[in-house]
N, C-alpha and C positions, 0 to 999 in steps of 0.2 A: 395230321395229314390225311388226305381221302386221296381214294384211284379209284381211278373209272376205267374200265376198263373197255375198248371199242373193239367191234368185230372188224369193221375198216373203220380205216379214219382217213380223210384227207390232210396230207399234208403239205400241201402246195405238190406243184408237177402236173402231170398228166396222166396220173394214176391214184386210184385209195392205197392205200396202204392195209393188210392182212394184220390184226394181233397186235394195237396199240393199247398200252394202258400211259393211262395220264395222270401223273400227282399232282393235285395240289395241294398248297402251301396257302394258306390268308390272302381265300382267293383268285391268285396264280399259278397259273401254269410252273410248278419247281423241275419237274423233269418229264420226259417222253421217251418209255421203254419200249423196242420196238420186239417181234419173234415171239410174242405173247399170243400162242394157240387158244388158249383156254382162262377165263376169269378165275384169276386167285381170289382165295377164299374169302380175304378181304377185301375185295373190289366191286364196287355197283357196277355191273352189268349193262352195258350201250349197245346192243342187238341193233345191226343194218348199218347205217353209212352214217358217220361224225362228222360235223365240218365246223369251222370256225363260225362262233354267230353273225349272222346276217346284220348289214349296217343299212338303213334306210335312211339317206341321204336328203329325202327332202320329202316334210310330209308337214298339210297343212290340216291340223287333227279334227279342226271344226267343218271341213267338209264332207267328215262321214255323215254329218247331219241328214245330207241333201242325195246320197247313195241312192239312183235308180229313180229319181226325180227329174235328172235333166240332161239324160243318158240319150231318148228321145226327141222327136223333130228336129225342125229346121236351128240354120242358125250357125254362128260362130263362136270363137273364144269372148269377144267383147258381148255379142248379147249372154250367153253363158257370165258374164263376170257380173252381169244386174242381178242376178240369181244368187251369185254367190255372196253378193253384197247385202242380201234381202236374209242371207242365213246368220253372215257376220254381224247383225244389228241387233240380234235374237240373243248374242251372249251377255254370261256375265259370269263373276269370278268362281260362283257357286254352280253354276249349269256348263262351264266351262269345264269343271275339273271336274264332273262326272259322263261329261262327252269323252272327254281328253282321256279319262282312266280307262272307260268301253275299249275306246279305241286304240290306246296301249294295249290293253290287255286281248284286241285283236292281231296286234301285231305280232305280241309273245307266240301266239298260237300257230303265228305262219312263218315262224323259228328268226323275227326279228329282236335282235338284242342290247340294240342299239338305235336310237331314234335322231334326224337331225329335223329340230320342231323350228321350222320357218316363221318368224311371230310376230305379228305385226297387229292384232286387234286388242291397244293395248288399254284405252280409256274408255271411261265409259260413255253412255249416246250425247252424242254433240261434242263429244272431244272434252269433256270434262274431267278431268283425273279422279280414281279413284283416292280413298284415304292413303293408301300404299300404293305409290304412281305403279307399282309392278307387281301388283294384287292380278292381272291377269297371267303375267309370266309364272307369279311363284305357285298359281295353279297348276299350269303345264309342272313347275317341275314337282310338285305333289303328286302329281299326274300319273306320271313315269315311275316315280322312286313306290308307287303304291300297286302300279301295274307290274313292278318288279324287273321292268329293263332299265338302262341308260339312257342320258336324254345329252343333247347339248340344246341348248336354248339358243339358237340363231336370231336374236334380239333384230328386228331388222327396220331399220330407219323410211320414213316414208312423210313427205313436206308438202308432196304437189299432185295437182287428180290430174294431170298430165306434162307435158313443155309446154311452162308457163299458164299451164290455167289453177284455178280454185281448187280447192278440195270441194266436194263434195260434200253433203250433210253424213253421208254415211264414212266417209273416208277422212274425216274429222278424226272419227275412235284410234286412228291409224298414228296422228302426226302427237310431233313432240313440238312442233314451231320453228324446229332448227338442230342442225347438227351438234350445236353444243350443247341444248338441252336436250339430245336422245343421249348424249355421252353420260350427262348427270345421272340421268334417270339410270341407264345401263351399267354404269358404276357400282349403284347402289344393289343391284341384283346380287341375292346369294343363292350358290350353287348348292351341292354338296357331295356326298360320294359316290355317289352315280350319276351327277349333277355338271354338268361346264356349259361355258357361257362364250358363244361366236358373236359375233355379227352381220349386219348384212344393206349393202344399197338394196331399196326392194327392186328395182328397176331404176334405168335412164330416164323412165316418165316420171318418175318420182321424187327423183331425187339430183339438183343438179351438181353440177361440175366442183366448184367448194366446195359444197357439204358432203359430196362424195371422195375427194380429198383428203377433209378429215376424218369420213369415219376409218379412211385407206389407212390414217396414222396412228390411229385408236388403236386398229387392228395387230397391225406392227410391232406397235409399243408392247402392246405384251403378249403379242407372235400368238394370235386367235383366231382361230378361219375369219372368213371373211366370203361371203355368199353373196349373188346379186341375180336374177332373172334377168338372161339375156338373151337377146335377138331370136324371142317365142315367135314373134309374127310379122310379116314383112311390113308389117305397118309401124312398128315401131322405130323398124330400120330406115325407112322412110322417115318418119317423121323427127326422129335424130340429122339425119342429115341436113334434111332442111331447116332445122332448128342450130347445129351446131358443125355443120360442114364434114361428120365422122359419123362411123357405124357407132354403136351401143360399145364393139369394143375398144375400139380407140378411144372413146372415151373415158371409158375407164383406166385404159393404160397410164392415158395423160394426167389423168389423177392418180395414179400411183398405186391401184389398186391390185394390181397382176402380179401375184408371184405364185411360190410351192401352196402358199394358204391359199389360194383365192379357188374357187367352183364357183364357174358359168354354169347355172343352172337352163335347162333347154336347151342351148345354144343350138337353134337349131335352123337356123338362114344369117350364116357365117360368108363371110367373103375369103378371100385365099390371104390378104392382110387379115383377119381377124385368126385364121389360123394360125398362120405365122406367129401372132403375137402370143397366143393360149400356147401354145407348142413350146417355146421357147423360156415361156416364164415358170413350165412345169408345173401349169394350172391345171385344176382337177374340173369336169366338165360332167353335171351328174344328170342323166337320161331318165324321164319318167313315159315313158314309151308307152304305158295304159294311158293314160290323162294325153299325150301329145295326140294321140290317134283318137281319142272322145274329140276332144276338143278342133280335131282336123286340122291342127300346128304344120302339122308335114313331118318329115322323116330327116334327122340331123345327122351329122356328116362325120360316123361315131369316127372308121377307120381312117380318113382324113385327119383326123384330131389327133388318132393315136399315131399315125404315121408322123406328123408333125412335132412328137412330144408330152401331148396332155396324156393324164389318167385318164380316167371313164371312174365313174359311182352309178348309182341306181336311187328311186324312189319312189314312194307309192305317190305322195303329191295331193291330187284332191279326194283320194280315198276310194276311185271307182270301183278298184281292186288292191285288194292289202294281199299282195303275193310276189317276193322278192325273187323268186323264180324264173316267174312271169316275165316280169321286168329283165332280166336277164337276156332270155333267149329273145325277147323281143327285137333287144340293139341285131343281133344275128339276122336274124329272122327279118325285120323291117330292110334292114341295108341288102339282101338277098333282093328285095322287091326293088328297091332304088335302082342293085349295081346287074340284076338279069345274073350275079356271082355267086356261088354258095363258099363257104371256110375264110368268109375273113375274118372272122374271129373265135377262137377255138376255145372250148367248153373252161380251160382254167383261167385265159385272161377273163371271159364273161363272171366266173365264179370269184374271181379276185376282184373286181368292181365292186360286187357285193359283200365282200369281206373286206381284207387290208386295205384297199384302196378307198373304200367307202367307209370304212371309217377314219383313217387319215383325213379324208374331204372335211369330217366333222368336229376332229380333234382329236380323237382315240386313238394315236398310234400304238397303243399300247394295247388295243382289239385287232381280234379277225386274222390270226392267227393263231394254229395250237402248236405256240414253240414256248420253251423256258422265257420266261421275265414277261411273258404275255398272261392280260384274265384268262381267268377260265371259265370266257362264254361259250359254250356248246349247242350246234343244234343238232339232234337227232333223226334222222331219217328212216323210216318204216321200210323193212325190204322185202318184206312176205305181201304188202299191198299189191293192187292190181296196177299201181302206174311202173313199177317197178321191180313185178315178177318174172321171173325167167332170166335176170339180166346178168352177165357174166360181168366179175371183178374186174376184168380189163377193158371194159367199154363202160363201167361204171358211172366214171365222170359224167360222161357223155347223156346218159340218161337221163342221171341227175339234173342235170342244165335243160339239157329239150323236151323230159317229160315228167318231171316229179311238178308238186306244187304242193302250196300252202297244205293241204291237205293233208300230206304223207308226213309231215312233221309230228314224231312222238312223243321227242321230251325235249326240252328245252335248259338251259343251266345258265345262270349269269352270278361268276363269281364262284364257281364250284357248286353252288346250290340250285335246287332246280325251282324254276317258275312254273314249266309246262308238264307234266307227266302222264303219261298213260294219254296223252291227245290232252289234258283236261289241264286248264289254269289252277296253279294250286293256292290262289288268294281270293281273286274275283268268278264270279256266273259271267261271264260276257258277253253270252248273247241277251241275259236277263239283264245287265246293264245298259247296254246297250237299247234295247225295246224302249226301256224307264227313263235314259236320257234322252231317246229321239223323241219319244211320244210328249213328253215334259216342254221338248223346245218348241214342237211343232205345232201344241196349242198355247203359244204365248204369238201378242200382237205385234 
């Protein structure tokens, strides 16, 4: 058994907690002793604020490639997605899983300990299958299990380069041909103990009504998130309707796709039916508020959702900023600009986004929380730094959520062991991987 012993620790509420020590057990959380002033002699020492590790809910690993590339000028999500299609064409299984590790092992650093990898570049150019059709997948999960966090592998089906048109030459790498053959394929994926395996429609443009259907049953069958990009741009919404007489989420409903498992990823030009429906089926709705605001998506309609009944999650997404924080206060922050309102969402539902409920979104209920029968992923937060000195234990939270970031993260734990210590990865150089992955992809044709 090992005890860690925390100066605060969050324990869910609206306050830290003073003088927690944590046992675990192979792994797990076995007990949480509270009125502990001082670290017993056999306790490793957690100096500053503990919180359950952070779950990033949606992150697509290969657009750290392109980080500060296409941050500037004009333009939209769609000319933005020829960009990201010109980076997606540059991979392969080996250049994959040392972008993928970099950028795991930035995530570790920004107290992420849990990853939900959205995964759709799955062939190689032209749609050609690899020897091991999921020679790309089982890099991501190399990936992760090397960077030292969780992954779930959101396996995500993708048919058509919009309603009704062609794939594209690059969006080839993407398709399986059909929803039975992304099953097969998906089937054959092995996980492992850091390792689970979701699903996901990548969108209504991509994927229609049947085959969305079935991956709805796939999902079901053995009760596996289930993930889809919905209603990012009103143009999609549009073109759903005139295509199929319904927004993005009726559609999905009518496929069957909507329950506890299911996050609407963006969801972010919803109609009052489309809330209705997310609300009530106790879908998880996950906000990547960096990338919505790069890519000038607009501002989603977080409190609406939660008034309605959905969770909320968080994600970094195309990697502009790896800062679970960030993404946090932004849902706050951004719906203040929308509602002219400040407090509709207060420091612990934003912090439970990024914890319990974001990792539920991804299959982890059994993270993001420091109770008994939970892992023991830990992030640690620096209190003596300048984001977060002077600050009194009873407005702690608070700080935490509106002014700490990626930065202030000291040490990191997944499983009782730590990945992150002293600020420093204790497997991978990340930023020297990182240089050596981007610079690797960036001179290939």
């Amino acid at each position: 058994m090992k005890r860690l012993w925390c100066e605060f620790a969050w324990l869910g509420g609206a306050a830290v907690t003073p003088g927690v020590v944590v046992e675990v057990e192979a792994g797990k959380v076995g007990a949480v002793r509270l009125g502990v002033p001082e670290p017993p002699p056999d306790a490793v020492a957690l100096s500053g604020y503990t919180l359950p590790g952070l779950a990033n809910a949606h992150s697509h690993a290969f657009q750290r490639l392109f980080r500060g590339k296409t941050e500037e000028g004009q333009g939209n999500f769609w000319s933005w997605r020829e960009q990201m299609y010109a980076a997606a064409e540059r991979l392969d299984p080996d250049s994959y899983l040392e972008l993928a590790r970099a950028t795991f092992g930035e995530m570790a650093l920004a107290g992420i300990t849990t990853v939900g990898e959205f995964h759709y570049v799955h062939h190689g150019q032209g749609g050609s299958p690899y020897a091991d059709p999921n020679a790309m997948g089982a890099a991501l999960v190399a990936a992760a299990e090397q960077a030292g966090i969780r992954i779930t592998l959101i396996d995500a089906c993708y048919l058509s380069g919009g309603f009704g048109a062609e794939l594209d030459p690059v969006q080839r790498r993407f398709s399986d041909g059909s929803a039975v053959a992304w099953i097969e394929r998906v089937e054959a994926l092995e996980a492992g103990p850091q390792a689970r395996v979701g699903g996901a429609v990548h969108s209504v443009r991509a994927v229609d009504p049947d085959a969305a259907a079935l991956i709805a049953q796939w999902a079901a069958a053995g009760e596996r998130p289930l993930h889809a990009h919905v209603s990012e741009q009103p143009r999609e919404n549009d073109e759903c309707r005139a295509a199929f007489h319904c927004s993005p989420t009726e559609l999905l409903a009518e496929a069957g796709a909507l329950s506890e498992r299911f996050t609407a990823v963006h969801a972010t030009h919803l109609s009052a039916t489309d809330l209705e429906l997310l609300g009530r089926a106790g879908a998880c709705c996950c906000f990547c508020p960096t990338t919505e605001r790069d890519l000038a998506d607009g501002i989603g309609p977080a409190l609406l959702l939660r008034e309605a009944g959905a969770n909320l999650a968080v994600g970094s997404d195309s990697q502009a900023v790896i800062d679970i924080f960030e993404e946090c206060r932004a849902i706050e922050l951004d719906e203040r600009l929308a509602t002219q309102e400040r407090g509709c969402h207060d420091p612990a539902t934003l912090l439970g986004a990024a914890t319990k409920q974001g990792h539920a979104a991804v299959g982890w209920p059994d993270c993001g929380a420091i109770e008994p029968g939970m892992f023991a992923d830990l992030v640690n937060l620096d209190a003596s730094g300048a984001a977060l000195a002077g600050i009194e234990a009873d407005s702690a939270l608070g700080s935490i959520v509106f002014a700490a970031g990626a930065g202030d993260v000291t040490n990191v734990l997944v499983g009782g062991e730590f990945v992150v210590r002293h600020g420093d990865h204790v497997r991978i150089d990340v930023p020297a991987e990182l240089r050596t992955a981007i610079a690797q992809l960036g001179g290939r044709s």
